[in-house]
N, C-alpha and C positions, 0 to 999 in steps of 0.2 A: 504494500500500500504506500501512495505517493506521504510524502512529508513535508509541510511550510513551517519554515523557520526563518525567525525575523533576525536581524543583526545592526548594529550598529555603529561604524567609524569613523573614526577621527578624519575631518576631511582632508588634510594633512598627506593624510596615507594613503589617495586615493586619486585616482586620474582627474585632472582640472581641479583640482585640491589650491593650486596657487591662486586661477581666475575667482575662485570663489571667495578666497582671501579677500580683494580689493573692494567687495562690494554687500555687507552685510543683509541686503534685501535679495538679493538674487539668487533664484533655485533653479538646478537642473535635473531636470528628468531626463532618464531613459527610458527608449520605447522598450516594452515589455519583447523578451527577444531569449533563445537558445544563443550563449556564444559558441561560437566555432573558430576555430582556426585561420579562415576563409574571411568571413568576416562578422567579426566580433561585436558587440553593441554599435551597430554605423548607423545611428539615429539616436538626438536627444534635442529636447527642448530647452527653451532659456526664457525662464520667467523673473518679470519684475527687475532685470537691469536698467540701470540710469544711463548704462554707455554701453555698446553693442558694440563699438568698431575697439574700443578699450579692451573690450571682454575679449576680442575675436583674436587682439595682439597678443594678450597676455594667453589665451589657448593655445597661441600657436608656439608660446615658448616650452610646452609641458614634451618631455622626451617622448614620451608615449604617442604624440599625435604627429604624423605626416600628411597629412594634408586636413584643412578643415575649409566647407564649403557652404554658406550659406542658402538653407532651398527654401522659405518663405519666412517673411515677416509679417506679426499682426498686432492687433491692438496690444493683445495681455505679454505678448513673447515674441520667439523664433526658433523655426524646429531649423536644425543645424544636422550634416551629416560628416561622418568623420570616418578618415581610413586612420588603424593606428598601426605603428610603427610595430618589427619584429620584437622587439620588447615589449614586453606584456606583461600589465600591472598582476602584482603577485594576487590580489583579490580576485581579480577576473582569471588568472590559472587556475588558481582553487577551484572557483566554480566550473572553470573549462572540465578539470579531472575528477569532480564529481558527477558530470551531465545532470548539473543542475539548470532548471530555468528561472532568470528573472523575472518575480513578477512585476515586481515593485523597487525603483529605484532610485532614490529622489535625495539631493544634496543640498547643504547650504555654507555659508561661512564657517559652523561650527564640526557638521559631523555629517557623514550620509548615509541613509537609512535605506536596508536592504529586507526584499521579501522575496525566498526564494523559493522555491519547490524540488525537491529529490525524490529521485526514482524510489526510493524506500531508506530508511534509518542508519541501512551500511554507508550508503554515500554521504549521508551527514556528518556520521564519525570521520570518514576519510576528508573530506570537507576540515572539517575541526582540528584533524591531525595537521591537514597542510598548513592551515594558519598558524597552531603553535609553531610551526618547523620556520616559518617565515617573522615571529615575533612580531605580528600585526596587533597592533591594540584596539582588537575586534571584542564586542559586549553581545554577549546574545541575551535577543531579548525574548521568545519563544520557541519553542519548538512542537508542533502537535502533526497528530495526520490530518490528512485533506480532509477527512469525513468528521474528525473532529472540528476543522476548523470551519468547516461547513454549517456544525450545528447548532441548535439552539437558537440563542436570539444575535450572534455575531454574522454567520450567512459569509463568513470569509470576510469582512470587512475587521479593517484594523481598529483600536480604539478613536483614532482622531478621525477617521473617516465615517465610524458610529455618531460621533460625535457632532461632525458638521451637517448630518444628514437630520439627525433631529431638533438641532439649532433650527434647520431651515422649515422643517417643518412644523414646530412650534411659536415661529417669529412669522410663518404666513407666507415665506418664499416660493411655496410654488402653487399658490390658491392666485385666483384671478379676479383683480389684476391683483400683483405683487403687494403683498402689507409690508416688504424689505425688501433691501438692497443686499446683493454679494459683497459689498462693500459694508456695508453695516454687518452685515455677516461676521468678516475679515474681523471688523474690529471687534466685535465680541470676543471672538475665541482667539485673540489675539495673536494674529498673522497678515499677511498683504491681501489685499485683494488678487493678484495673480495666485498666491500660493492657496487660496480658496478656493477657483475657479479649478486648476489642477485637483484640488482636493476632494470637490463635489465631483469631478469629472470621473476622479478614478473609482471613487465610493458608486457612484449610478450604474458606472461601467462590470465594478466586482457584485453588485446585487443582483443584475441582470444576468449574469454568468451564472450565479448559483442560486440562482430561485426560478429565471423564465426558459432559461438556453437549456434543451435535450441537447444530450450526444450528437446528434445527427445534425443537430444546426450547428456545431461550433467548424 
């Protein structure tokens, strides 16, 4: 049986670790993605920067990335695609030699927050081993099976993303027309408005996955 286990990292120790430094509102997602060898996380998002050409110079100092390419800009972000260099962040080997999938990957100035899935409990351990062997100051923050993390009143959704989902529906966010703003939102549960917008996005997207999506639709 599959396994989600959440973790924790210093953003320091992690690809675009520097870009993130410079700019304490700024968050990066990765599209939810199998790395391979071939090509590794080559899609992530950039929310809530003040400078995007700032951001774009200081990514492109990071070892790990060989080339980075802007493929659209919008109100809240910019989803960016990236080839990385034969050097490969020891976080993203780990997961490479567990055939782990990314579900969930989202950074800021301070730490980046990882939600992963393994084929079953062995690969978690081997996962676990490689990090000590690497001396990453990795924190895990759960580990359960899918069908547990499935059940009950969570539906796969993380604490914050429980959280912003009944923010909004308590404060009248999605009755018609609107009694709030994603922006009032933000500031309740105190976060940007882009990192809400990602955050309701991902919580609608993970409720739908495991409450309306049969097998056969995904």
């Amino acid at each position: 049986m599959s396994v989600i286990a959440e973790f924790t990292v210093p953003a320091e120790e992690f690809a675009l670790g520097r870009a993130l430094k410079r700019d304490s509102k700024m968050e990066i997602e990765f599209e939810r993605t199998v790395p391979s060898r071939t090509d590794r996380l080559p899609f992530f998002f950039v929310w809530d920067c003040s400078d995007y050409e700032a951001f774009e110079r200081e990514a492109r100092k990071e070892p790990e990335i060989e080339e980075l390419a802007l493929v659209e800009r919008f109100d809240a972000g910019a989803l960016y695609r990236v080839k990385w260099t034969e050097h490969v962040d020891e976080f993203i080997q780990a997961i490479m030699q567990a055939d782990a999938t990314i579900v969930e990957a989202v950074g800021n100035d301070e730490t980046w927050s990882f939600e992963l899935r393994f084929p079953d409990s062995e690969n978690v351990s081997r996962f676990q081993s490689e990090l000590r062997e690497y001396e990453m100051g990795v924190r895990v923050n759960r580990i359960a099976t899918e069908l547990d993390a499935k059940s009950a009143e969570s539906y796969g959704l993380t604490d914050p993303q429980r959280e912003a989902l009944l923010a909004a529906f308590r404060r009248g966010y999605f009755s018609e027309p609107r009694a709030v703003s994603l922006s009032d939102l933000a500031a309740e549960l105190g976060i940007s408005s882009a990192a809400a917008t990602g955050r309701m996005r991902r919580a609608v997207r993970t409720l739908i996955a495991n409450t309306l999506l049969r097998d056969d639709d995904a």
